[in-house]
C-alpha positions, 0 to 999 in steps of 0.5 A: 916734580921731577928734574929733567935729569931724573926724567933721562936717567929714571923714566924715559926708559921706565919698563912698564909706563911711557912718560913724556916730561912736561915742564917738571911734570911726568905725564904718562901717555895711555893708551888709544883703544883699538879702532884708533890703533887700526888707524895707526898701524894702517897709517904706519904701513903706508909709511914704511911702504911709501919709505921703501919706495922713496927713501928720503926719511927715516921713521921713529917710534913711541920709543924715541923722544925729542926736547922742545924748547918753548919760551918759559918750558923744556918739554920732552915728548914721545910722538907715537911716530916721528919722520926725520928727512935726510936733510934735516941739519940733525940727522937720527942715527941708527943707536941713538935711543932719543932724537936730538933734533926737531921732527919734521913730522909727528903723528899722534894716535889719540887717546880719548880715555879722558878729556885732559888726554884729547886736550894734551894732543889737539891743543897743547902738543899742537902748539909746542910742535908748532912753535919747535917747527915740526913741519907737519903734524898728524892727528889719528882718530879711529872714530874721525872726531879728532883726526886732522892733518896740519902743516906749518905755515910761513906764519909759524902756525899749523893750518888743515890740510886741504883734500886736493882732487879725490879727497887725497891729503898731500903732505907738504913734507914727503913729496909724491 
Protein backbone atom coordinates (compact mmCIF):
# COMPACT_ATOMS: atom_id res chain seq x y z
CA UNK A 1 0.00 0.00 0.00
CA UNK A 2 1.09 3.25 -0.97
CA UNK A 3 -0.45 6.83 0.27
CA UNK A 4 -1.68 8.90 -2.14
CA UNK A 5 1.06 11.35 -1.10
CA UNK A 6 4.02 9.00 -1.48
CA UNK A 7 2.31 8.02 -5.12
CA UNK A 8 2.77 12.24 -6.14
CA UNK A 9 6.09 12.57 -4.46
CA UNK A 10 7.65 9.01 -5.61
CA UNK A 11 5.80 7.24 -8.33
CA UNK A 12 3.72 9.40 -10.71
CA UNK A 13 7.18 10.51 -11.90
CA UNK A 14 9.16 7.24 -11.48
CA UNK A 15 11.65 7.14 -14.46
CA UNK A 16 11.34 3.93 -15.89
CA UNK A 17 7.48 2.64 -15.02
CA UNK A 18 4.05 4.30 -15.66
CA UNK A 19 1.84 3.92 -12.49
CA UNK A 20 -1.87 5.13 -12.07
CA UNK A 21 -2.84 4.86 -8.10
CA UNK A 22 -5.73 2.71 -7.44
CA UNK A 23 -7.31 3.07 -3.90
CA UNK A 24 -3.84 2.38 -2.05
CA UNK A 25 -2.64 0.27 -5.00
CA UNK A 26 0.14 1.05 -7.32
CA UNK A 27 -0.82 -0.42 -10.89
CA UNK A 28 1.65 -0.43 -13.22
CA UNK A 29 0.16 0.47 -16.81
CA UNK A 30 1.89 -2.01 -19.57
CA UNK A 31 2.44 -1.71 -22.40
CA UNK A 32 -0.17 -2.56 -25.86
CA UNK A 33 1.69 -4.47 -28.63
CA UNK A 34 2.27 -3.13 -31.62
CA UNK A 35 -0.64 -3.26 -33.87
CA UNK A 36 -2.75 -1.47 -30.98
CA UNK A 37 -0.03 1.17 -30.87
CA UNK A 38 -0.45 1.77 -34.79
CA UNK A 39 -3.99 2.16 -33.82
CA UNK A 40 -3.00 4.67 -31.30
CA UNK A 41 -0.97 6.81 -33.18
CA UNK A 42 -3.08 6.72 -36.01
CA UNK A 43 -6.12 7.96 -33.84
CA UNK A 44 -3.62 10.72 -32.41
CA UNK A 45 -2.81 12.28 -35.52
CA UNK A 46 -6.48 12.33 -36.33
CA UNK A 47 -6.70 14.31 -33.38
CA UNK A 48 -3.88 16.78 -33.76
CA UNK A 49 -4.99 17.55 -37.15
CA UNK A 50 -8.70 17.77 -36.21
CA UNK A 51 -7.17 20.39 -33.36
CA UNK A 52 -5.14 22.31 -35.63
CA UNK A 53 -8.06 22.74 -37.71
CA UNK A 54 -10.79 23.48 -34.81
CA UNK A 55 -8.96 24.54 -31.95
CA UNK A 56 -11.54 24.06 -29.25
CA UNK A 57 -9.46 21.46 -26.97
CA UNK A 58 -6.18 20.71 -25.85
CA UNK A 59 -4.76 17.10 -25.90
CA UNK A 60 -2.99 15.55 -22.86
CA UNK A 61 -0.76 12.46 -22.81
CA UNK A 62 0.36 9.20 -20.72
CA UNK A 63 2.16 11.65 -18.80
CA UNK A 64 -0.59 13.44 -17.26
CA UNK A 65 -2.80 12.21 -14.71
CA UNK A 66 -6.00 13.02 -13.20
CA UNK A 67 -7.74 12.34 -9.51
CA UNK A 68 -11.13 10.74 -9.41
CA UNK A 69 -13.31 11.02 -6.68
CA UNK A 70 -15.54 7.58 -6.46
CA UNK A 71 -17.95 7.07 -3.25
CA UNK A 72 -15.42 4.96 -1.09
CA UNK A 73 -11.89 5.59 -3.25
CA UNK A 74 -9.49 8.22 -4.61
CA UNK A 75 -8.38 6.81 -7.87
CA UNK A 76 -5.28 8.82 -9.94
CA UNK A 77 -5.45 7.56 -13.53
CA UNK A 78 -2.95 8.22 -16.23
CA UNK A 79 -5.35 7.84 -19.99
CA UNK A 80 -2.88 7.42 -22.62
CA UNK A 81 -4.52 10.32 -23.99
CA UNK A 82 -6.73 13.13 -22.66
CA UNK A 83 -9.02 16.01 -24.62
CA UNK A 84 -9.60 19.01 -22.46
CA UNK A 85 -12.05 21.57 -24.16
CA UNK A 86 -11.51 25.23 -23.50
CA UNK A 87 -14.64 25.42 -21.79
CA UNK A 88 -14.05 22.87 -19.46
CA UNK A 89 -14.61 25.22 -15.70
CA UNK A 90 -10.85 23.78 -15.05
CA UNK A 91 -8.58 24.90 -17.74
CA UNK A 92 -5.05 22.52 -18.48
CA UNK A 93 -2.10 25.08 -18.55
CA UNK A 94 0.80 24.93 -20.34
CA UNK A 95 3.16 23.89 -16.92
CA UNK A 96 0.85 21.80 -15.21
CA UNK A 97 2.54 18.00 -14.92
CA UNK A 98 -1.05 16.67 -13.52
CA UNK A 99 -4.67 17.69 -14.62
CA UNK A 100 -6.59 19.16 -11.75
CA UNK A 101 -9.79 18.48 -13.39
CA UNK A 102 -12.12 15.97 -14.99
CA UNK A 103 -11.26 14.93 -19.04
CA UNK A 104 -13.86 15.32 -21.20
CA UNK A 105 -12.52 12.66 -23.13
CA UNK A 106 -10.28 9.94 -22.42
CA UNK A 107 -8.57 7.27 -24.84
CA UNK A 108 -7.04 4.11 -23.63
CA UNK A 109 -4.88 1.97 -25.99
CA UNK A 110 -5.78 -1.65 -24.65
CA UNK A 111 -3.34 -3.92 -23.10
CA UNK A 112 -4.08 -7.52 -23.68
CA UNK A 113 -0.98 -8.77 -21.69
CA UNK A 114 -3.46 -10.33 -19.44
CA UNK A 115 -6.88 -10.48 -18.36
CA UNK A 116 -6.79 -8.42 -15.46
CA UNK A 117 -5.07 -5.39 -17.96
CA UNK A 118 -8.38 -5.76 -20.24
CA UNK A 119 -10.62 -5.83 -17.17
CA UNK A 120 -9.10 -2.76 -15.70
CA UNK A 121 -9.83 -0.38 -19.18
CA UNK A 122 -13.42 -2.22 -20.45
CA UNK A 123 -15.03 -2.58 -17.01
CA UNK A 124 -13.09 -0.63 -14.04
CA UNK A 125 -11.92 2.40 -15.78
CA UNK A 126 -15.12 2.55 -17.73
CA UNK A 127 -17.10 3.06 -14.44
CA UNK A 128 -15.02 5.43 -12.48
CA UNK A 129 -14.63 7.67 -16.01
CA UNK A 130 -18.47 7.39 -15.96
CA UNK A 131 -19.02 8.33 -12.51
CA UNK A 132 -16.17 11.39 -12.37
CA UNK A 133 -18.19 12.55 -15.97
CA UNK A 134 -15.75 12.12 -18.40
CA UNK A 135 -17.72 12.88 -21.36
CA UNK A 136 -16.74 10.25 -23.63
CA UNK A 137 -14.43 7.65 -23.64
CA UNK A 138 -12.58 5.73 -26.17
CA UNK A 139 -11.34 2.25 -26.05
CA UNK A 140 -8.51 1.22 -28.82
CA UNK A 141 -7.86 -2.31 -30.00
CA UNK A 142 -5.72 -3.00 -32.84
CA UNK A 143 -7.22 -6.51 -33.25
CA UNK A 144 -11.00 -4.63 -32.93
CA UNK A 145 -12.12 -7.17 -30.01
CA UNK A 146 -12.09 -4.45 -27.50
CA UNK A 147 -12.26 -0.96 -29.29
CA UNK A 148 -15.59 0.65 -28.50
CA UNK A 149 -16.38 4.23 -28.36
CA UNK A 150 -18.95 5.61 -25.36
CA UNK A 151 -20.48 8.88 -24.31
CA UNK A 152 -22.25 9.52 -21.43
CA UNK A 153 -25.67 9.61 -21.14
CA UNK A 154 -28.11 12.14 -19.29
CA UNK A 155 -28.34 8.95 -16.91
CA UNK A 156 -24.66 9.35 -16.08
CA UNK A 157 -23.69 5.88 -17.76
CA UNK A 158 -21.61 5.19 -20.93
CA UNK A 159 -23.68 3.89 -24.22
CA UNK A 160 -21.90 2.87 -27.54
CA UNK A 161 -21.68 5.06 -30.20
CA UNK A 162 -23.94 4.43 -33.04
CA UNK A 163 -22.16 4.61 -36.65
CA UNK A 164 -24.12 7.53 -38.42
CA UNK A 165 -24.48 7.19 -42.56
CA UNK A 166 -21.11 5.39 -43.74
CA UNK A 167 -20.14 4.03 -40.68
CA UNK A 168 -18.64 7.59 -39.18
CA UNK A 169 -18.57 7.64 -35.13
CA UNK A 170 -19.45 11.49 -34.40
CA UNK A 171 -18.26 12.35 -31.15
CA UNK A 172 -20.66 14.17 -29.05
CA UNK A 173 -17.61 16.26 -27.50
CA UNK A 174 -15.67 17.55 -30.39
CA UNK A 175 -18.27 18.77 -32.76
CA UNK A 176 -17.83 18.44 -36.86
Amino acid sequence: RVSETEYWENYYTYPDKVYEWHNGELEEKTVSEHLTYLTYIWFSELLNHYFRTHPIAKPAGLEMGFRLILPDEVNIRRPDLGVVLNNNPVPLLPNDSSYKGIFDMCIEAISESSAKEITRDTVIKKAEYAKNGVKEYFILDGHKTHTTFYYLSTKGIYLPHKPVKGGVLKSKVLSG
